[in-house]
VEXVEX-550181 format. One record per residue: x, z, y of N, C-alpha, C in turn; residue in three letters. Coordinates in steps of 0.2 Angstrom, whole numbers, padded with zeros to 4 digits, always signed. Example, Ala and Ser with C-alpha at 12.3 -4.5 7.8 and 13.67 -1.06 7.14 Angstrom:
BEGIN
+0066+0039-0028+0062+0039-0022+0066+0039-0016ALA+0064+0035-0011+0068+0036-0005+0064+0039+0000SER
//
This chain:
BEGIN
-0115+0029+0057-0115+0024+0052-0118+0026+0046UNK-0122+0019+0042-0126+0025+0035-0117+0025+0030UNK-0119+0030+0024-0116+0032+0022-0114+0026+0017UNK-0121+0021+0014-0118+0015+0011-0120+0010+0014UNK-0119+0005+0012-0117-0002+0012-0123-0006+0010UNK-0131-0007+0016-0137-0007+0013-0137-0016+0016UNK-0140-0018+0013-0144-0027+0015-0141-0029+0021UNK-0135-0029+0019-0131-0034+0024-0128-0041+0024UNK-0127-0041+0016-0121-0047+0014-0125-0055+0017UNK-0130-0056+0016-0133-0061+0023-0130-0063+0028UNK-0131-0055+0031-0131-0058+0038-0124-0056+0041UNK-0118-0054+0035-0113-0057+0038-0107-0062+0035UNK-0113-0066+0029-0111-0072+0026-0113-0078+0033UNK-0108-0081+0035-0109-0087+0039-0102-0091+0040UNK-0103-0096+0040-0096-0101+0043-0093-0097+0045UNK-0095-0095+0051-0091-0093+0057-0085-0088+0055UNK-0091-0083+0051-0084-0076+0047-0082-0080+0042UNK-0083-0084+0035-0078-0086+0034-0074-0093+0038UNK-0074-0093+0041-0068-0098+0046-0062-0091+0051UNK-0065-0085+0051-0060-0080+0054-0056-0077+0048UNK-0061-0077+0042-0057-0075+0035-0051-0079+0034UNK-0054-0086+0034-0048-0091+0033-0044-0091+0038UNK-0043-0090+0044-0037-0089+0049-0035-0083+0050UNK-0036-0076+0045-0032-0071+0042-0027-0073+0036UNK-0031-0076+0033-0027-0081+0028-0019-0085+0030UNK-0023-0090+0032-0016-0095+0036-0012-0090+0041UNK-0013-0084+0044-0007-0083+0047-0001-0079+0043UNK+0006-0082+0045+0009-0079+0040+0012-0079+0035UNK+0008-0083+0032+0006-0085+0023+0013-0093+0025UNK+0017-0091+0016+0020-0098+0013+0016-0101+0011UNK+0010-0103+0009+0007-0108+0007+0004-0115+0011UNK+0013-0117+0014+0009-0122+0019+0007-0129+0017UNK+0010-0130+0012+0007-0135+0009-0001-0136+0008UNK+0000-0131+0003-0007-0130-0001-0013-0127+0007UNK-0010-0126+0011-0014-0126+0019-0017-0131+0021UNK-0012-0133+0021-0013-0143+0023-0018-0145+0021UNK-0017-0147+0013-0020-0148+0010-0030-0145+0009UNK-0032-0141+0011-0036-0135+0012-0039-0139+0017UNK-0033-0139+0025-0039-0139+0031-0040-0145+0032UNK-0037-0149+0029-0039-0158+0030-0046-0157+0027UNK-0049-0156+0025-0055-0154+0024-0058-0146+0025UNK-0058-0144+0029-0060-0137+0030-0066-0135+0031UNK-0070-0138+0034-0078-0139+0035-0081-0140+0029UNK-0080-0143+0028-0083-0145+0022-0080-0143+0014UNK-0073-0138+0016-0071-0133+0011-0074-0128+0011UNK-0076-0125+0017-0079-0119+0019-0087-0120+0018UNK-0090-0125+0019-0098-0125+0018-0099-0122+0011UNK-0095-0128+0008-0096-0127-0001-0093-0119-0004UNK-0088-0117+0001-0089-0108-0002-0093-0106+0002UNK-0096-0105+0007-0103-0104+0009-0106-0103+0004UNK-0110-0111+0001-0115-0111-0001-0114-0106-0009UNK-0108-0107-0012-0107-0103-0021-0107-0097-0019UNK-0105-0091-0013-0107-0085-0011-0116-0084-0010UNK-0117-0090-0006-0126-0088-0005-0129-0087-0010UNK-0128-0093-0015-0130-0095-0022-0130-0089-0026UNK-0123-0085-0026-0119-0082-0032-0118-0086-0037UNK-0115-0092-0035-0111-0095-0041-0103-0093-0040UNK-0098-0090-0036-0094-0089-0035-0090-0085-0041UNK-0086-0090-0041-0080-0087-0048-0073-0086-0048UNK-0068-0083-0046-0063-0083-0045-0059-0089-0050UNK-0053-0089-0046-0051-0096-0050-0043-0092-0054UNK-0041-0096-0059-0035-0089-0062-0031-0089-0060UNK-0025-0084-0059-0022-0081-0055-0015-0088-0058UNK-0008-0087-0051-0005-0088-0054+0003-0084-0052UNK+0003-0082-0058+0010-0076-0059+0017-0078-0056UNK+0019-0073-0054+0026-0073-0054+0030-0067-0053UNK+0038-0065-0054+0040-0058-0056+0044-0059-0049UNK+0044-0051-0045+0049-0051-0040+0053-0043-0043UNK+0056-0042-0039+0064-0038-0042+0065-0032-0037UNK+0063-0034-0030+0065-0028-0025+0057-0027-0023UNK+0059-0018-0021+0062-0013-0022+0063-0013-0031UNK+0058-0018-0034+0057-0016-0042+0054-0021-0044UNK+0055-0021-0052+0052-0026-0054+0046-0027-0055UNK+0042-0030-0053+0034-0031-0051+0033-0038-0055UNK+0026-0037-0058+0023-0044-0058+0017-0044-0053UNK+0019-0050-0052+0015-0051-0045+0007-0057-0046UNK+0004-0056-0044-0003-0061-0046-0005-0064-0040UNK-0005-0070-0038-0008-0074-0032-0015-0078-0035UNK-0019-0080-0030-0025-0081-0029-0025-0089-0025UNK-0028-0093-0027-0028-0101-0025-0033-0097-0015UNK-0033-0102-0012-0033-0103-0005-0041-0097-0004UNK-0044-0104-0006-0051-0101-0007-0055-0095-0009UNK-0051-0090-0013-0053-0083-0017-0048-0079-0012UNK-0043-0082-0009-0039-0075-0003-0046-0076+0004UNK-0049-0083+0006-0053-0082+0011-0061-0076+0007UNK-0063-0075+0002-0068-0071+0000-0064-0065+0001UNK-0059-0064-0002-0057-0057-0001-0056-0054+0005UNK-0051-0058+0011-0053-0057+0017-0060-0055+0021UNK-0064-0059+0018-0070-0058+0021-0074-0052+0019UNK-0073-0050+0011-0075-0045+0008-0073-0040+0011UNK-0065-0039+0012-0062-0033+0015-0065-0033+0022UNK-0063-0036+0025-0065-0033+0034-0071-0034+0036UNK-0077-0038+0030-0082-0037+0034-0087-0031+0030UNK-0086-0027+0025-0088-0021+0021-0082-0016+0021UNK-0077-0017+0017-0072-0012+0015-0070-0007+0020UNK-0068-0011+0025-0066-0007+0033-0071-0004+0036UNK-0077-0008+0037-0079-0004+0042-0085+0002+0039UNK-0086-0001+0032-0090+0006+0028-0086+0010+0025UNK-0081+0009+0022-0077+0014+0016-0071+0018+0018UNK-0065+0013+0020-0059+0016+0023-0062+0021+0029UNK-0065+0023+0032-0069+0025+0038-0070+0032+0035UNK-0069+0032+0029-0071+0039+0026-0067+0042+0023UNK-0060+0038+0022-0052+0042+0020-0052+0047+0024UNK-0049+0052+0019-0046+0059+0024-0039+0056+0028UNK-0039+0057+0033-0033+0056+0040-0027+0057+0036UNK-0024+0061+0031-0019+0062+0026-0017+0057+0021UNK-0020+0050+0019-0017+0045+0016-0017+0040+0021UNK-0010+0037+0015-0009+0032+0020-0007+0025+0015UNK-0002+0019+0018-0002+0015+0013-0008+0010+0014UNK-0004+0001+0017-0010-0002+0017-0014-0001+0021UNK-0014+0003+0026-0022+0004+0030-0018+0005+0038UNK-0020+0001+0042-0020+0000+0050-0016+0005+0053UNK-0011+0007+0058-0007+0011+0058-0005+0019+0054UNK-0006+0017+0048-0004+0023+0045+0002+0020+0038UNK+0009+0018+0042+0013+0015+0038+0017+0019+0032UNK+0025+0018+0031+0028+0024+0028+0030+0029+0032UNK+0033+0026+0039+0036+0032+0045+0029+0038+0048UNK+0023+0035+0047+0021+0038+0050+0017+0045+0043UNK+0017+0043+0038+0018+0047+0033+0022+0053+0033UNK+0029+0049+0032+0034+0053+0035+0035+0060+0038UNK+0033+0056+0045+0031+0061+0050+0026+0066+0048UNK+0021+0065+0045+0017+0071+0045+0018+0074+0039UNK+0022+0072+0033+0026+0078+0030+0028+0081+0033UNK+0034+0081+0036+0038+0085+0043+0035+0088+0046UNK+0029+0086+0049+0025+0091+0053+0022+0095+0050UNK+0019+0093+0045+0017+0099+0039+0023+0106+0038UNK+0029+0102+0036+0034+0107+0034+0037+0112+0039UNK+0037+0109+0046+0036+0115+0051+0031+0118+0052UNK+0027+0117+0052+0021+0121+0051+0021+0126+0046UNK+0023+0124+0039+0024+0127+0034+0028+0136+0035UNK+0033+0133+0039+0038+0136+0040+0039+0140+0045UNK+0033+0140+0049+0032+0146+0055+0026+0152+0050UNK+0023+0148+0045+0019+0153+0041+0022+0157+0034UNK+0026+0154+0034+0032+0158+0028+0038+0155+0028UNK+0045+0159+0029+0049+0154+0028+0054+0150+0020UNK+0050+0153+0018+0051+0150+0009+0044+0148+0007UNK+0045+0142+0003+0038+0141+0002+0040+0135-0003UNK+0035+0131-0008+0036+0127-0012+0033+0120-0011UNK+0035+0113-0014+0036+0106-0012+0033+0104-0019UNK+0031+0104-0019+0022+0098-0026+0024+0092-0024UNK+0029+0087-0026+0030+0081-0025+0026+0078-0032UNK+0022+0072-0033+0020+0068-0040+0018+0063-0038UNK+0020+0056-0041+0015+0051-0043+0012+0050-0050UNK+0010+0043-0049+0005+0042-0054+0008+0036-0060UNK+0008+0037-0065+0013+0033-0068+0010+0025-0069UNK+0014+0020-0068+0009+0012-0069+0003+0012-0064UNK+0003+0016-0060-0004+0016-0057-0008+0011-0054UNK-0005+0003-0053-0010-0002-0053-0011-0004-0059UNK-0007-0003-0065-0009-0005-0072-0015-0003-0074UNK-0014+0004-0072-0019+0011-0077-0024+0011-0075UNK-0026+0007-0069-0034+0008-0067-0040+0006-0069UNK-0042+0011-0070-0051+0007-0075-0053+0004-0073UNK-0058-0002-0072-0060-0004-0067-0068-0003-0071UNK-0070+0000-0076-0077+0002-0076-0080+0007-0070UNK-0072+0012-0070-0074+0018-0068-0073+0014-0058UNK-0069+0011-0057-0068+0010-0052-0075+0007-0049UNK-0080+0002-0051-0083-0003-0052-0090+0006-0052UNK-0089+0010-0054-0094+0015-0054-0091+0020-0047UNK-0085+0019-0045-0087+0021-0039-0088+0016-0034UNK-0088+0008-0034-0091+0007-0028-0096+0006-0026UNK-0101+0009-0031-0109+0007-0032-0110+0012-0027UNK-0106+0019-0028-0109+0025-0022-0110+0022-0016UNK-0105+0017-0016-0105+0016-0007-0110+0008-0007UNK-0111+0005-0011-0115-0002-0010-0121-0001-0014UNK-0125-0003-0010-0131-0001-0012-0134-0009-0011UNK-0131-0014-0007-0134-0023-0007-0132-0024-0014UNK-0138-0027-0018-0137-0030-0023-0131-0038-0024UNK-0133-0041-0019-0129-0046-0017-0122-0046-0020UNK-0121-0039-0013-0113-0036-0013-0109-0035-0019UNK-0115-0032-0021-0113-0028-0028-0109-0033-0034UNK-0113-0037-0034-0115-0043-0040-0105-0047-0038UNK-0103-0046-0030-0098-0049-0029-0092-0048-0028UNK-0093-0039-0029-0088-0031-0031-0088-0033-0037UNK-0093-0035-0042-0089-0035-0048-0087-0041-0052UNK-0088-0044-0051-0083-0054-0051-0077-0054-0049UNK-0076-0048-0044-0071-0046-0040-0066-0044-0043UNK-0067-0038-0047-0067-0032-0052-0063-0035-0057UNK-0068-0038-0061-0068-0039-0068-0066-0048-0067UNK-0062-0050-0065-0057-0054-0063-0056-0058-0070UNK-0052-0052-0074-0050-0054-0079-0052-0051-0087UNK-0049-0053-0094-0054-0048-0101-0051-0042-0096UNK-0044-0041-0095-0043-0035-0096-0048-0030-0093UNK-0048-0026-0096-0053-0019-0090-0047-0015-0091UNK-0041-0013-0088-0036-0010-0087-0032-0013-0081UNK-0031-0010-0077-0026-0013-0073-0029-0019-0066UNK-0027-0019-0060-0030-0024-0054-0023-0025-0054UNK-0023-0033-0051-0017-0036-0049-0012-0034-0044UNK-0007-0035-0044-0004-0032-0037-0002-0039-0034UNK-0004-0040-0029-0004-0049-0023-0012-0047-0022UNK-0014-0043-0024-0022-0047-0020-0025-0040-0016UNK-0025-0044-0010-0027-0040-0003-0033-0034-0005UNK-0037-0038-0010-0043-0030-0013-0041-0026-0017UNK-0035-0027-0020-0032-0021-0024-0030-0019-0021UNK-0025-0017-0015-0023-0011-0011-0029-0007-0008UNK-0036-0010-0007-0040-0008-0004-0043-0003-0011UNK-0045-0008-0015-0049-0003-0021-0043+0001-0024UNK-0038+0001-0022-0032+0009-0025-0032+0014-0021UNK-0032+0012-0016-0037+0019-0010-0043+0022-0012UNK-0048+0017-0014-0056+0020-0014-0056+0025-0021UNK-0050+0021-0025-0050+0023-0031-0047+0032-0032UNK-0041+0033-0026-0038+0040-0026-0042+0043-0022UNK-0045+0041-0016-0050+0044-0013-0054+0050-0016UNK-0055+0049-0026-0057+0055-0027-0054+0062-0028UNK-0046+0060-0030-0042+0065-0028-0041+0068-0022UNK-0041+0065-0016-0040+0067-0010-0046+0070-0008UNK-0052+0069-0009-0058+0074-0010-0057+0079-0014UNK-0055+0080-0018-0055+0085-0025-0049+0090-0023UNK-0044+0088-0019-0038+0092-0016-0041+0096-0008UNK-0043+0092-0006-0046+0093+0001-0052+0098-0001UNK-0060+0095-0002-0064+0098-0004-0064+0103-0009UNK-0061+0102-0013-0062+0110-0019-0058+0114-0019UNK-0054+0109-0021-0044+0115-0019-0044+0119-0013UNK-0048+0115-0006-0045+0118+0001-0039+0117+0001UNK-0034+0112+0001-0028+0114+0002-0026+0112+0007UNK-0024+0113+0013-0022+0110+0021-0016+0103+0022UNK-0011+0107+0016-0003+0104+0017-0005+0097+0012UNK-0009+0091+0013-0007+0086+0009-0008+0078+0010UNK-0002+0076+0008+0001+0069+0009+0000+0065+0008UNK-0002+0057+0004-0005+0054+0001+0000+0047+0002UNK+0002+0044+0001+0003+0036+0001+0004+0033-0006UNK-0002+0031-0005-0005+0026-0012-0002+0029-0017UNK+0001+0030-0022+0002+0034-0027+0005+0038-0029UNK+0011+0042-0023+0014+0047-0024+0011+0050-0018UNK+0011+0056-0018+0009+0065-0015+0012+0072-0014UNK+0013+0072-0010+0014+0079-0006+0011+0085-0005UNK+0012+0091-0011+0007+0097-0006+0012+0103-0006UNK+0010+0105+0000+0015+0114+0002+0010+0117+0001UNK+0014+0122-0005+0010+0129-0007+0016+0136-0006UNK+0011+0139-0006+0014+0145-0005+0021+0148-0013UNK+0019+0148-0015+0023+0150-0022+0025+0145-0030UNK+0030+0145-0032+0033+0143-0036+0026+0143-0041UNK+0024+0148-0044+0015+0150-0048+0013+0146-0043UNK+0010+0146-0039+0004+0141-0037+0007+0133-0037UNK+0015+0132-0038+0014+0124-0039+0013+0121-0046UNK+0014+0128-0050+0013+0126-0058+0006+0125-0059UNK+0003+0129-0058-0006+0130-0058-0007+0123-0054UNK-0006+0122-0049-0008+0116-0046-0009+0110-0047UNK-0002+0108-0050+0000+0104-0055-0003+0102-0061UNK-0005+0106-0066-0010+0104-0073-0018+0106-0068UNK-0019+0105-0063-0025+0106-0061-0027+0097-0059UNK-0021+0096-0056-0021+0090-0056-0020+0084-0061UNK-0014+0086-0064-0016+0085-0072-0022+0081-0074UNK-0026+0089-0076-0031+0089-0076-0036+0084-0073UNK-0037+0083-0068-0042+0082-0064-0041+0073-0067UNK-0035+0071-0062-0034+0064-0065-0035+0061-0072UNK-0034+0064-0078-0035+0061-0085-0042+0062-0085UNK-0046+0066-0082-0055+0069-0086-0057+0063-0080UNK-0056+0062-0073-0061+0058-0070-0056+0049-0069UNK-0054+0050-0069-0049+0044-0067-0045+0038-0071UNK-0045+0043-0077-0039+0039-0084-0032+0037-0080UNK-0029+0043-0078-0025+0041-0075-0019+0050-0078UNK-0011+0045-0077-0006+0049-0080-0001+0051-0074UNK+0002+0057-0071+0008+0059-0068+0010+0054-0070UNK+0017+0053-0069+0023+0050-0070+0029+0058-0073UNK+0032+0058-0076+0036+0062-0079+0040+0066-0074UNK+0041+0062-0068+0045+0063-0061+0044+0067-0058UNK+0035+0070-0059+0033+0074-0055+0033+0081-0055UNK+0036+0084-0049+0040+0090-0050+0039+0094-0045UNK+0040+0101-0045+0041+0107-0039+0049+0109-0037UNK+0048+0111-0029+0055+0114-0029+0054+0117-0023UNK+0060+0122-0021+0060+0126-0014+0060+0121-0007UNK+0058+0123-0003+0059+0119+0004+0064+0116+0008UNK+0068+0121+0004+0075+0120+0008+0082+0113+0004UNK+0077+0111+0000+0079+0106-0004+0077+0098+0000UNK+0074+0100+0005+0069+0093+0007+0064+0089+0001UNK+0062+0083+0002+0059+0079+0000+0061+0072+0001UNK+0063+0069-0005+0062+0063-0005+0056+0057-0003UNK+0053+0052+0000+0045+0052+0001+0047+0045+0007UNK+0042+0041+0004+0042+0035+0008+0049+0032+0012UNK+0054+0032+0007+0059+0030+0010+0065+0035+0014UNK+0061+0039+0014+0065+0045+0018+0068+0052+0014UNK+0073+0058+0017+0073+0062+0013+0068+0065+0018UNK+0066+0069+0018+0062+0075+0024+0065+0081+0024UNK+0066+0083+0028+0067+0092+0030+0064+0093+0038UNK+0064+0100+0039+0059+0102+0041+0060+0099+0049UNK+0065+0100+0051+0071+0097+0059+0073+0090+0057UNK+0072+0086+0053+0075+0080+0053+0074+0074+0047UNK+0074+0069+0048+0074+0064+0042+0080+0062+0040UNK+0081+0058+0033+0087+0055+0033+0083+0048+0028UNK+0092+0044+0026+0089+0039+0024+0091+0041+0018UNK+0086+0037+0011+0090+0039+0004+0095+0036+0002UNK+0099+0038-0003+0105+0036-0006+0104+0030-0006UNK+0097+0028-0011+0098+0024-0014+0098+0014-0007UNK+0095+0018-0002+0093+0014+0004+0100+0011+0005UNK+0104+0017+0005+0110+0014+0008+0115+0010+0003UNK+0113+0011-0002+0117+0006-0008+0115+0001-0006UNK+0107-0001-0005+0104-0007-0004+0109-0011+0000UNK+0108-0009+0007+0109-0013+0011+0119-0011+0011UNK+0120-0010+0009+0127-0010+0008+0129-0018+0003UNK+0127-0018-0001+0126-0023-0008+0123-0030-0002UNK+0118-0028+0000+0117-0034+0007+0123-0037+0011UNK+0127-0030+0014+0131-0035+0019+0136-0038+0017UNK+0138-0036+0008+0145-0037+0004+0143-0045+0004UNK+0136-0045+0003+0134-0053+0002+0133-0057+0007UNK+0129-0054+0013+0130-0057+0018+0137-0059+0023UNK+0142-0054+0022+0146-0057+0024+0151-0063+0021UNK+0149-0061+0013+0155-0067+0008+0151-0076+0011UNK+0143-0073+0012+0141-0081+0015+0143-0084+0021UNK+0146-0078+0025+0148-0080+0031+0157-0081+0031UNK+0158-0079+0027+0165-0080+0027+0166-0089+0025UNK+0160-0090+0018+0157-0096+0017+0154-0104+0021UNK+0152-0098+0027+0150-0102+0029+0141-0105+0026UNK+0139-0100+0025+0133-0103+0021+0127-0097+0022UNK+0130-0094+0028+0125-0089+0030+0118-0090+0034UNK+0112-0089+0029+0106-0090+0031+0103-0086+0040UNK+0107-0088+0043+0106-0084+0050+0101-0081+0052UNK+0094-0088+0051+0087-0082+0052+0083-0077+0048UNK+0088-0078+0041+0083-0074+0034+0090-0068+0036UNK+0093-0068+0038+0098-0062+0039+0096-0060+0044UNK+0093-0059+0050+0093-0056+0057+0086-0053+0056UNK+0080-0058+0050+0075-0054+0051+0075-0049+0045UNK+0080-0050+0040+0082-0042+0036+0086-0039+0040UNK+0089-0039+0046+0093-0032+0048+0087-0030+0054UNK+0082-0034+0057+0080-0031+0062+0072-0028+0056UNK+0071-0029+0052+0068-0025+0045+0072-0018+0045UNK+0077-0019+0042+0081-0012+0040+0081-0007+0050UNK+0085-0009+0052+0084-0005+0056+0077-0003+0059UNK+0072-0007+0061+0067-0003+0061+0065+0003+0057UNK+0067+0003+0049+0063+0007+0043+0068+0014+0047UNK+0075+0012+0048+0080+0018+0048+0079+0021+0056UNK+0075+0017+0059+0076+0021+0067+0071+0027+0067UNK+0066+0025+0062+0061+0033+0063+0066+0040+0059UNK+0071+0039+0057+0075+0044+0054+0082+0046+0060UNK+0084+0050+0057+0093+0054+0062+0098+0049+0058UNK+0097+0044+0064+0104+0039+0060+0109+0033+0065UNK+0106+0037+0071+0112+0033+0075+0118+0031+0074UNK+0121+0037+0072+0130+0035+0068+0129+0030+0062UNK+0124+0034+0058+0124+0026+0053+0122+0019+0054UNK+0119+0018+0059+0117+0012+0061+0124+0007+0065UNK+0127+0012+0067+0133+0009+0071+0137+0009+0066UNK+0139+0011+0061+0143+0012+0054+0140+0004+0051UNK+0136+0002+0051+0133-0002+0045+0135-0008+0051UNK+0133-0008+0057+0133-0014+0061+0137-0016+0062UNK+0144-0012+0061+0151-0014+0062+0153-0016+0056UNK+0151-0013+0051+0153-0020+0043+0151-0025+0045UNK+0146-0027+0048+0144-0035+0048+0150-0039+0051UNK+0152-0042+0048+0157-0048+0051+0155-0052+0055UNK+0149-0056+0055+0144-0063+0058+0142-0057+0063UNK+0141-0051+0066+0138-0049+0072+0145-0046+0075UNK+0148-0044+0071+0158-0043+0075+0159-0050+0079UNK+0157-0055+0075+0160-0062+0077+0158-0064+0084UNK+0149-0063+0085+0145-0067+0088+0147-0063+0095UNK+0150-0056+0095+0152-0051+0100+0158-0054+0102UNK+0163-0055+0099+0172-0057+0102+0171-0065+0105UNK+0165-0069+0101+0167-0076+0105+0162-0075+0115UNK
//
């Protein structure tokens, strides 16, 4: 496959892929309304983006905001029907098949079976690995502070030029981009911001991979994992990446970002890590403790939302079954009231 992204935007501009873009869209998705509303005309909604893509008259339309609270307070930015089918299209018929294709196999986050457990897993696997090569060794854990806020999008917009060399394309990478005045920050809701916050740390994982050589390293989207050998090497490694990130990136650590011995585990993607077993975090179990306090006051109410409950606990149990947590899962199952109940009748 070539390296960039040459004279193609043509010929996989047609109906056909925007009408499979738009049915990545509508699956799924709460906009059933505003769906409706779309495919009562869909032909001839679909031509007219056809034809402002051919043209390049194509302009995103403004976003419209709203704030969600779990795991954290986010502002969140959505996209009217029409600019989610470009994006779709943009991503799966370039991003994927030219760009992602060229991540190091060690990040993860957002990209096709590379979830949080399987992350997980390969810290563990690393960590025993670690630990048939020394049995003392050190834990480089860091993220990256505000990191969908902090992103330049000059600098971002200067590295998709490496890989798109269609002028077309380019022209639609950066309407894309530059969204908005701000030149700080991509949205978090839009399908191409997950994708351009990978291409955009891409260059650390090269710069750890390639220059550093370092074998042990972990990646999902803004926090990282690396096993080094000594206490000294995770200080040095640390203001190297420091370093690295603020001179090419414009980007900051997070305060959080710390060294410690092995025998302390790892916090990471949900999970604590050690080297024999996972567990789940404190804070995970507050969560869903605070959950059943509520879900079962509805039930005692009588005002228990039965299918938004069943698809959060078979959510929660999946996350926790990649972890050592059979007694806790029979611990938590037996608080539920509304699952005691459904058993005794």
């Amino acid at each position: 496959m070539s390296k960039t992204i040459k004279k193609c935007y043509l010929e996989k501009l047609t109906f056909d892929h925007l009408l499979k873009a738009y049915l990545r869209v509508k699956k799924g998705k709460s906009l059933k309304k505003k769906l409706i509303v779309y495919e009562m005309s869909l032909e001839n909604n679909l031509n007219n983006l056809l034809y402002t893509l051919k043209e390049e008259k194509y302009h995103p339309a403004p976003y419209r905001e709203f704030t969600i609270y779990e795991p954290k307070m986010r502002l969140i930015k959505s996209l009217p029907i029409k600019d989610r089918i470009v994006h779709q299209w943009y991503i799966e018929e370039f991003i994927k098949p030219y760009i992602v294709k060229r991540f190091i196999k060690d990040t993860y986050a957002c990209l096709e079976n590379r979830g949080t457990h399987k992350a997980a897993y390969q810290v563990k696997r690393y960590m025993r690995i670690k630990r048939y090569e020394r049995r003392n060794y050190y834990i480089l854990k860091c993220d990256i502070k505000k990191y969908f806020y902090s992103i330049d999008k000059n600098i971002l917009f200067k590295l998709m030029q490496k890989y798109i060399k269609d002028q077309k394309l380019l022209n639609l990478t950066k309407s894309i981009i530059f969204d908005e005045e701000s030149l700080k920050g991509i949205p978090i809701g839009n399908y191409t911001s997950q994708y351009f916050a990978n291409i955009y740390l891409n260059e650390l994982d090269q710069f750890i991979k390639q220059d550093l050589k370092l074998k042990y390293y972990v990646r999902y989207m803004d926090d990282f994992i690396i096993l080094v050998d000594t206490k000294k090497e995770a200080q040095v490694l640390l203001e190297k990446i420091r370093s690295f990130l603020k001179e090419h990136l414009e980007l900051e650590l997070n305060s959080k970002s710390r060294y410690y011995p092995n025998h302390q585990g790892v916090n990471f993607c949900g999970y604590v890590i050690f080297e024999d077993y996972l567990l789940i975090r404190k804070r995970s179990k507050k969560d869903i403790n605070k959950k059943i306090k509520a879900w079962n006051m509805a039930y005692l109410n009588s005002s228990l939302n039965e299918d938004y409950v069943r698809s959060s606990i078979n959510s929660w149990l999946a996350h926790i079954s990649h972890a050592d947590t059979y007694r806790l899962r029979r611990k938590y199952l037996q608080k539920m009231l509304f699952i005691e109940k459904e058993e005794e009748s």
